[in-house]
VEXDREN-2710 file (C-alpha; in Angstrom, 1 decimal):
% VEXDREN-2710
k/r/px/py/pz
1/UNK/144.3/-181.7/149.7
2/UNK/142.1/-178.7/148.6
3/UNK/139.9/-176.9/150.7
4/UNK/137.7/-174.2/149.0
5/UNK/136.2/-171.2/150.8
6/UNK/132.4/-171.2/149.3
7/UNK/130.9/-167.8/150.5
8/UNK/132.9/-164.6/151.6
9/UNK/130.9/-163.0/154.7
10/UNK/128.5/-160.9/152.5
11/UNK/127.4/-163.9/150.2
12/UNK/129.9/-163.3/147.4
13/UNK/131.5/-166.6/145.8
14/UNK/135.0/-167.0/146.4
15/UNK/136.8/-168.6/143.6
16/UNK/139.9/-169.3/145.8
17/UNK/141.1/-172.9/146.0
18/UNK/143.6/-173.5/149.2
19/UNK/145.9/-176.2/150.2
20/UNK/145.2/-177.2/154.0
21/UNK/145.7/-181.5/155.5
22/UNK/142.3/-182.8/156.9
23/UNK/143.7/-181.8/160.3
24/UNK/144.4/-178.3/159.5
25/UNK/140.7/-178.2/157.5
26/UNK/139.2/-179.7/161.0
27/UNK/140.7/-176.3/162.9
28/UNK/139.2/-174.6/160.4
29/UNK/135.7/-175.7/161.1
30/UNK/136.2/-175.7/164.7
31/UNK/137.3/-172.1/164.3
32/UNK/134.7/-170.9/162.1
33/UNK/137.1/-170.0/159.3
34/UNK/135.0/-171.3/156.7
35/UNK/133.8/-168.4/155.2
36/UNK/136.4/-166.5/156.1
37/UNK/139.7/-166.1/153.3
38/UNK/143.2/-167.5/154.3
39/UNK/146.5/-167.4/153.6
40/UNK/148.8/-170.3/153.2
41/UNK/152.5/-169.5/154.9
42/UNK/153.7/-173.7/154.4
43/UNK/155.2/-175.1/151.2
44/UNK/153.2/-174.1/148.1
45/UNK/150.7/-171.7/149.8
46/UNK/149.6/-174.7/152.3
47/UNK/147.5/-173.7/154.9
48/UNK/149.4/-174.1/158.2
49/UNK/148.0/-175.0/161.9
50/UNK/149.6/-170.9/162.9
51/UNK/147.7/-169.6/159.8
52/UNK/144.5/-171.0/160.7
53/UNK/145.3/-169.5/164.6
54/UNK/146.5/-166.2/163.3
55/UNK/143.2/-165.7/161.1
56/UNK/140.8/-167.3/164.4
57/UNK/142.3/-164.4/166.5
58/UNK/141.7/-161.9/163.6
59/UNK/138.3/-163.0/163.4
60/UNK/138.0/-163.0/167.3
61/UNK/139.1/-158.9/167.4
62/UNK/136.8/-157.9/164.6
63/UNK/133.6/-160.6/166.6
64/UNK/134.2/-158.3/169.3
65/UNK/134.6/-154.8/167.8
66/UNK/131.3/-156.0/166.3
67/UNK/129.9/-155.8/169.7
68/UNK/130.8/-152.5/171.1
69/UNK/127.8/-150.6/172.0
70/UNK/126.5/-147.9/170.6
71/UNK/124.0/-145.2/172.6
72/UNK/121.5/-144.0/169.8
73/UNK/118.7/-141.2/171.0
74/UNK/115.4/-141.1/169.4
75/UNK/112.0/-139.6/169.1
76/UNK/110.1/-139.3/172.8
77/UNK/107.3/-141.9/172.9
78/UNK/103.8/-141.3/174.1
79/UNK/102.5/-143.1/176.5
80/UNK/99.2/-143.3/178.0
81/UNK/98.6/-144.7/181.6
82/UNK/102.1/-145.0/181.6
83/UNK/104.8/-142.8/183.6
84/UNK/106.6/-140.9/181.2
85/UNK/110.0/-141.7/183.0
86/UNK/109.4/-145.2/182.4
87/UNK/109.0/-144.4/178.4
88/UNK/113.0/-144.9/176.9
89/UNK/114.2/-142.4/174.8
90/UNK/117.0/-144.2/173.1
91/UNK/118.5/-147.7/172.7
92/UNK/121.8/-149.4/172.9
93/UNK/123.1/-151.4/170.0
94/UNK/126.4/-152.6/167.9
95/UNK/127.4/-153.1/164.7
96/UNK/126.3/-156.8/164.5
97/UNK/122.6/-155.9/165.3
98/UNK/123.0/-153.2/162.8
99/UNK/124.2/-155.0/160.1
100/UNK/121.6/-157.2/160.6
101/UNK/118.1/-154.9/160.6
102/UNK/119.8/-153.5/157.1
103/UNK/119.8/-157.2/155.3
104/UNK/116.2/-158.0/156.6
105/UNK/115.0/-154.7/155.7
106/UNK/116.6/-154.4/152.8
107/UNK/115.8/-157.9/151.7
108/UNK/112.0/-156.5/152.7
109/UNK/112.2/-153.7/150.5
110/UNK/113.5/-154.9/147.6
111/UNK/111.3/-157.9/148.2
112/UNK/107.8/-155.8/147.8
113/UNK/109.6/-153.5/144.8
114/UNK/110.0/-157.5/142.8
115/UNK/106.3/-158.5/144.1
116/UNK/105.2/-154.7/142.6
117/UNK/107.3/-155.3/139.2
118/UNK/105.5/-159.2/139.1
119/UNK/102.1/-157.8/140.0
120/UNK/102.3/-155.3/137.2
121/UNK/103.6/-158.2/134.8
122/UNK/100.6/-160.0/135.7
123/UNK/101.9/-163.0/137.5
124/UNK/100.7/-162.3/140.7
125/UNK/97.2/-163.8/141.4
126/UNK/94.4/-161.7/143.3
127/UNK/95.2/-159.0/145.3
128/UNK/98.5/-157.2/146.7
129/UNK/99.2/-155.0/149.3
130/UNK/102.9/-153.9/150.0
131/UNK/104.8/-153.0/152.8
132/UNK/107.7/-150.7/151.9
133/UNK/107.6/-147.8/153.8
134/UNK/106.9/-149.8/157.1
135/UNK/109.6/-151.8/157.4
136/UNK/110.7/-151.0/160.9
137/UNK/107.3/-152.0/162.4
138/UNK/108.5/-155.7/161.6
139/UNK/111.8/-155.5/162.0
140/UNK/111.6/-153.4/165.2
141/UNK/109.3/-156.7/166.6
142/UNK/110.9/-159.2/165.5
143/UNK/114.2/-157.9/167.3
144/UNK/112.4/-157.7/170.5
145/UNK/110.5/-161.1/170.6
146/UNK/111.4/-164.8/169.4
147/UNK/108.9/-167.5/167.3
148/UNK/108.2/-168.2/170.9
149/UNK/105.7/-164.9/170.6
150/UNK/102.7/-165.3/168.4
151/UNK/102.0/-162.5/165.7
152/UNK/98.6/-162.1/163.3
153/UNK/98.1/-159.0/161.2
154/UNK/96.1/-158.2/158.0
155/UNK/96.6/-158.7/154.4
156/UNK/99.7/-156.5/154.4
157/UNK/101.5/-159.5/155.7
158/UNK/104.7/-160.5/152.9
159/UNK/107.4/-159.2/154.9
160/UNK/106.2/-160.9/158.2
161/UNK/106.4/-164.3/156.4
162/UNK/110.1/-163.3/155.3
163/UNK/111.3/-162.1/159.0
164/UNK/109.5/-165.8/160.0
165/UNK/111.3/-168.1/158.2
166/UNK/110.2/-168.5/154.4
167/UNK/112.4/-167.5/151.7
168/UNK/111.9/-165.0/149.3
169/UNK/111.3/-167.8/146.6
170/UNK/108.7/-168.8/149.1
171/UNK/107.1/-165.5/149.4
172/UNK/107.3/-164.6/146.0
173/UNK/105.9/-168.1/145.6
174/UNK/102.9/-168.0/147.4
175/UNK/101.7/-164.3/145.3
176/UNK/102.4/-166.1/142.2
177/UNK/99.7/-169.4/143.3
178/UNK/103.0/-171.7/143.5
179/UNK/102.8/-175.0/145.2
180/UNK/106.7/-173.6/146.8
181/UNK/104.5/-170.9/149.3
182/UNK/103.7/-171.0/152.5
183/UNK/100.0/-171.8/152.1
184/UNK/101.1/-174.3/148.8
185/UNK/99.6/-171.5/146.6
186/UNK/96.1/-171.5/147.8
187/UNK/96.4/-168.2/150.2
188/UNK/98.1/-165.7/147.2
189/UNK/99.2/-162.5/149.0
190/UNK/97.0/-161.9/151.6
191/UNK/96.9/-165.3/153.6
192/UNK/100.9/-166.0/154.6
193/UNK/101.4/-168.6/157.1
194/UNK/103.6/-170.3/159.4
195/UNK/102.3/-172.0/162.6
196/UNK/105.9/-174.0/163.4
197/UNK/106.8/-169.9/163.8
198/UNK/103.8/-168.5/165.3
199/UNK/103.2/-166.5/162.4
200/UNK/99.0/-167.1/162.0
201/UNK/98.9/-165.3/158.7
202/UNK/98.1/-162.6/156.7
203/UNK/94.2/-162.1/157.0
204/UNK/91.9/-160.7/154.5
205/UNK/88.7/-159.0/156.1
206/UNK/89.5/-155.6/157.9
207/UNK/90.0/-155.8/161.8
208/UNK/88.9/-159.8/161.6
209/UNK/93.0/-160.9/162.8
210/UNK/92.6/-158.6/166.3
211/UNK/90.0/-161.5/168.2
212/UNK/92.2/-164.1/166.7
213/UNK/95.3/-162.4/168.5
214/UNK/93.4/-162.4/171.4
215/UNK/92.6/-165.8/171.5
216/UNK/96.7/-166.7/171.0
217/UNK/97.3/-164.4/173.9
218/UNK/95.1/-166.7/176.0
219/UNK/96.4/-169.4/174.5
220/UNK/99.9/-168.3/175.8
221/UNK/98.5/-168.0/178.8
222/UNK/96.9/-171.3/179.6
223/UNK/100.1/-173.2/178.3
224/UNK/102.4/-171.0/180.5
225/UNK/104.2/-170.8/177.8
226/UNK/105.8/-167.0/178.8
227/UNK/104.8/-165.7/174.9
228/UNK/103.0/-162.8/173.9
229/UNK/100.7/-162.2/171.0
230/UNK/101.2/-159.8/169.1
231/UNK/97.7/-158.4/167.1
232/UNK/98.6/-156.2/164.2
233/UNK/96.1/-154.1/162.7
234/UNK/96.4/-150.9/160.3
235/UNK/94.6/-147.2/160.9
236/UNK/91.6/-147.8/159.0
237/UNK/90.5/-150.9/161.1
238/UNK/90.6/-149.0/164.4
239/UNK/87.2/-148.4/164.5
240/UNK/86.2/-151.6/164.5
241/UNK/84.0/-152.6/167.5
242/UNK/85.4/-156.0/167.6
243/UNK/88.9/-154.4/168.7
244/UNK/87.2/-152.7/171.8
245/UNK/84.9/-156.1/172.6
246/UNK/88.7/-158.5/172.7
247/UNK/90.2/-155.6/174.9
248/UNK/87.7/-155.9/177.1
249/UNK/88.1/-159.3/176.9
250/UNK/91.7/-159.2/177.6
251/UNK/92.2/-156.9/179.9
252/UNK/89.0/-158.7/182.1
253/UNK/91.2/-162.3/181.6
254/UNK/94.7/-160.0/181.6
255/UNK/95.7/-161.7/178.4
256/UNK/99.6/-161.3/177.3
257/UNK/98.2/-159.6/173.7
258/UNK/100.2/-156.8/172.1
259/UNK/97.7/-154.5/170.2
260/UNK/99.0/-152.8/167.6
261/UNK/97.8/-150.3/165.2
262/UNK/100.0/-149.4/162.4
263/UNK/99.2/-146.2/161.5
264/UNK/100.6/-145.9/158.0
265/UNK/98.1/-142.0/157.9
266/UNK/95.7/-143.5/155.5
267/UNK/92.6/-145.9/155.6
268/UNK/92.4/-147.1/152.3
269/UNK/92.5/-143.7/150.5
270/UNK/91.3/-141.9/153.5
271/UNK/93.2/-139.5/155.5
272/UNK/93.1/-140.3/159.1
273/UNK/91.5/-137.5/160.3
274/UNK/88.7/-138.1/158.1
275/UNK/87.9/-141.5/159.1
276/UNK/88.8/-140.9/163.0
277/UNK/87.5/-138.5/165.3
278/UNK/89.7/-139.8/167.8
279/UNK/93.1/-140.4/166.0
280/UNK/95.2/-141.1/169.9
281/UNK/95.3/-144.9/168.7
282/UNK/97.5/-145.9/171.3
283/UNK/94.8/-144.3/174.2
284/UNK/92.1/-146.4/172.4
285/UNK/92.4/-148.8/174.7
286/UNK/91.0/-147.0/177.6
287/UNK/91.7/-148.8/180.4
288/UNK/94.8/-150.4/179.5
289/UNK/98.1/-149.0/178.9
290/UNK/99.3/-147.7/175.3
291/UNK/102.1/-146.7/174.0
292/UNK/102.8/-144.7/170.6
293/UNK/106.0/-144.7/169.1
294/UNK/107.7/-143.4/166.3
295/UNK/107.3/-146.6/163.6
296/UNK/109.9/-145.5/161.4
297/UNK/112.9/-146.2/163.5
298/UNK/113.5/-149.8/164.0
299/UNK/115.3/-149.1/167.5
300/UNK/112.2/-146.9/168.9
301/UNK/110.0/-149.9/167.7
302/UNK/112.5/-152.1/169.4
303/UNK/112.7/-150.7/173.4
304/UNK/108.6/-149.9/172.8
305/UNK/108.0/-153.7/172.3
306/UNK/110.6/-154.8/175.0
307/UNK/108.6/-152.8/177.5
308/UNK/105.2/-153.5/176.2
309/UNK/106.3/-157.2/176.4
310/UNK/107.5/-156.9/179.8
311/UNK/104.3/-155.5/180.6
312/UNK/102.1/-157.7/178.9
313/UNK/103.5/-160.7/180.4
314/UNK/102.8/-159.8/184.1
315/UNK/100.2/-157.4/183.9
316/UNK/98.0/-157.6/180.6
317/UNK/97.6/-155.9/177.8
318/UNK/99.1/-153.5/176.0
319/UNK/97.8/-151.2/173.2
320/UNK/100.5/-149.4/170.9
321/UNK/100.7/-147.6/167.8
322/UNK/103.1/-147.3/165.3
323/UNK/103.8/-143.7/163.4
324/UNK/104.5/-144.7/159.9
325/UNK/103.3/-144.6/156.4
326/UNK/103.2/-146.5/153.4
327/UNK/104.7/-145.7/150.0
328/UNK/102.7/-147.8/147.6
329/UNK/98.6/-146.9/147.6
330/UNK/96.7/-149.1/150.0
331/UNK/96.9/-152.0/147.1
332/UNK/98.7/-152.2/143.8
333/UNK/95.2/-151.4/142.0
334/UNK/95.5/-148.1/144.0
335/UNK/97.6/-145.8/142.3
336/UNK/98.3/-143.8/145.7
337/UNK/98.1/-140.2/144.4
338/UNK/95.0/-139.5/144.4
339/UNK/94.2/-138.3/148.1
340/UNK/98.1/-137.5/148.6
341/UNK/100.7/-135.6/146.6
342/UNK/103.8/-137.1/144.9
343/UNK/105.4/-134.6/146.9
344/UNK/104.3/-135.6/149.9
345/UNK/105.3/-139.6/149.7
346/UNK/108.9/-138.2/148.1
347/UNK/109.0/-135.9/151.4
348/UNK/108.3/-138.7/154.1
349/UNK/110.7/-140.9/151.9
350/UNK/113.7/-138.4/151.9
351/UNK/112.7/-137.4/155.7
352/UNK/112.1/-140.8/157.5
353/UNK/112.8/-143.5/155.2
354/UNK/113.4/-146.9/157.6
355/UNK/115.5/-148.6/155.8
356/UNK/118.0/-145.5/154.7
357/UNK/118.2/-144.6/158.7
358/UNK/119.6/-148.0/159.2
359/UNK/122.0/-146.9/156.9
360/UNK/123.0/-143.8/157.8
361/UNK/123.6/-145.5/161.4
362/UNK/126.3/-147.9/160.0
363/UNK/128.0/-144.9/157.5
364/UNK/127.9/-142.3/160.2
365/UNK/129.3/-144.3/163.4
366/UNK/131.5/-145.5/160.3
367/UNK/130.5/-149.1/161.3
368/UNK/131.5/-150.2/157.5
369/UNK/132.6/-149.3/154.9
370/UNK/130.7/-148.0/151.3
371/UNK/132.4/-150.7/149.9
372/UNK/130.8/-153.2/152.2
373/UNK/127.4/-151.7/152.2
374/UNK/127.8/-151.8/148.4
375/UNK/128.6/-155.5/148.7
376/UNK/125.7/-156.3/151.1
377/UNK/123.2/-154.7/148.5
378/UNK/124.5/-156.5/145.8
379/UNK/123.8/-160.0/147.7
380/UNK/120.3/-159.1/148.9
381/UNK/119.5/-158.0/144.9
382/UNK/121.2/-161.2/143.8
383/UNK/119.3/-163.2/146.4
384/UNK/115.8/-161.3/145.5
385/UNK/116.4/-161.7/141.7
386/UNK/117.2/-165.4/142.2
387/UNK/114.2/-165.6/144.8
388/UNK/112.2/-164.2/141.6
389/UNK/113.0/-166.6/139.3
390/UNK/112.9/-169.7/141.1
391/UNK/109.0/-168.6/141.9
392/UNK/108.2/-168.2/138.2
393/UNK/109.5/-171.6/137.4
394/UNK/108.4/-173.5/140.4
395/UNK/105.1/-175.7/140.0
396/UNK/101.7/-175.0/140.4
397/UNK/99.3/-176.8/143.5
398/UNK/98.6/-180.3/142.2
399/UNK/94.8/-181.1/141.5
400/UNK/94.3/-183.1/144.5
401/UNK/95.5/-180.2/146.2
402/UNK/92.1/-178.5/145.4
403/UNK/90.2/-180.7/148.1
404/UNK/92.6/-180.4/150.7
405/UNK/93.4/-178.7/154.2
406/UNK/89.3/-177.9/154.4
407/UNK/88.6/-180.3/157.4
408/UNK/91.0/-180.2/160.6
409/UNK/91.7/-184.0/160.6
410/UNK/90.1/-184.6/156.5
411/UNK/90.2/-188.7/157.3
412/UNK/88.3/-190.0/154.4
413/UNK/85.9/-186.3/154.2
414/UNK/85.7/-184.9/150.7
415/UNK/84.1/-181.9/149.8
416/UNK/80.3/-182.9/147.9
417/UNK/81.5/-180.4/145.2
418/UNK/79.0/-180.0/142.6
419/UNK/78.0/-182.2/139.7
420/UNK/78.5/-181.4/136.1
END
């Protein structure tokens, strides 16, 4: 009987047909050899019941080399109300975590480049604001929380979708109005969503997503539920007196609510220090504690969030900042050079790029090789490309789709409409 291996471990297709008995192709499953490429030692390159055990302790020392840790130092944090002592200054990881941040935020990255190429080819509807740049800030959350934590942020919300469940297609779907996106096509870039993940969008008015993370955070709290919300707004909605009415809020109710600006140095097109007399974002909060962290390395965003979380869930909470930037302008209709020089996005880029520290992680602890980061690149593109393509040809809303998800339980309610 044949057995054929469909995908090697970095998504390439394996044309390799082998000969194993339904026995030896059970030991194989129970093993979790499926994806990884065997040789036959029986009659006629059969797979044999030692071949299968000989490649399951293989895989066993290379499962376990994958989880060696590594003691990576980074950038002191800021903290405000906090002891500096209790502030971590560097992280422990392994290959397998590693490997991991560089697919998502790679698969980010080349995400927003394919939503920039559609946009400029006119198939995305309405606005678009990208993400690349800030790639850490989501990844460096995601790897310290579960869907069990809630998480709202603004209209710069694509990759958040991505690290929440959707597909690409799905992303990609939703900016080009496709009944495949999260919101069936009727949200376009700015409104993502995904309650089953606790992802509560992608919100277009500036600062409007920080009272709605507030109310998750008490919503946490009178399930018992042990989550956390986390309220994600940029530098240029700081100033917004709703944040410091739902931090009073919270810290009177000692809400579990994470609040966190992501300072990407630019409101719109205005330089922070123009728009802010007080730029300490994570002190904003006053009278609760903050933290400010260096939002280009997904491990500092990582132990920043663990403790914040911690902290949030038995004392209140939290305000924190992340120290990033954006490459693209604050939309795709903003060009982005005109209050910044081309050599100053190449500089950050070359200096503290997110996704390229990842990278250098994995090269220089010689993790993998070129050849497999090669190979990993090559499957995220393909996946992307094919992600593009399936959201061109997927279908548009239907029409009854026009009058629905208005009401919160729509019965037999439909909209008056107008006459014509």
């Amino acid at each position: 009987m044949l057995f054929v291996h469909r995908v090697a471990p970095h998504g390439r297709r394996l044309s390799t047909y082998l000969k194993a008995s339904p026995t030896v192709q059970r030991l194989i499953r129970e093993h979790g050899l499926s994806e990884v490429p065997l040789k036959g030692s029986g009659p006629k390159g059969t797979v044999t019941p030692s071949d299968v055990q000989a490649a399951a302790m293989a895989k066993q020392m290379v499962d376990e080399a994958a989880l060696l840790p590594i003691s990576i130092d980074f950038k002191p944090m800021v903290g405000h109300l906090l002891e500096t002592s209790s502030l971590p200054t560097s992280a422990t990881t392994n290959k397998k975590e590693l490997v991991e941040y560089y697919k998502k935020m790679y698969t980010m990255r080349r995400m927003e480049i394919a939503a920039d190429v559609l946009y400029k080819g006119k198939f995305v509807k309405g606005f678009c604001h990208l993400y690349d740049g800030q790639e850490a800030v989501g990844m460096g959350i995601e790897a310290a929380t579960t869907f069990a934590d809630s998480i709202v942020t603004s209209y710069r919300d694509h990759t958040y979708q991505f690290t929440r469940g959707s597909s690409v297609a799905q992303v990609l779907g939703e900016l080009l109005g496709k009944y495949i996106g999260p919101a069936k096509g009727k949200g376009g870039s700015m409104h993502m969503y995904s309650a089953k993940n606790n992802f509560y969008g992608g919100n277009g008015i500036v600062g409007a997503q920080v009272p709605i993370g507030a109310g998750l955070g008490f919503a946490h709290k009178y399930r018992g539920d042990g989550g956390v919300a986390f309220t994600l707004y940029g530098d240029g909605a700081a100033n917004q007196g709703q944040i410091f009415e739902v931090v009073n809020m919270a810290a009177l109710w000692q809400l579990p609510v994470i609040f966190v600006c992501e300072n990407n140095q630019y409101g719109m097109g205005t330089a922070t220090h123009r728009g802010s007399f007080d730029t300490e974002y994570h002190a904003r909060g006053q009278y609760i504690p903050g933290i400010k962290v260096d939002g280009m390395n997904v491990l500092a965003v990582r132990e920043a969030v663990k403790l914040a979380k911690a902290h949030a869930l038995e004392h209140g909470p939290v305000m924190m900042e992340m120290d990033t930037y954006r490459y693209h302008g604050h939309s795709m209709s903003d060009p982005g050079i005109t209050y910044r020089t081309r050599d100053e996005v190449s500089g950050v880029r070359s200096a503290r790029d997110p996704v390229q520290l990842v990278k250098n992680w994995l090269t220089q602890y010689e993790l993998v090789t070129s050849e497999e980061i090669k190979s990993i690149e090559q499957a995220v593109k393909k996946e992307v490309e094919e992600g593009v393509e399936a959201a061109k040809a997927a279908a548009l809303p239907p029409h009854d789709e026009l009058v629905r998800d208005i009401y919160f339980q729509q019965g037999g309610l439909e909209p008056r409409m107008c006459n014509l």
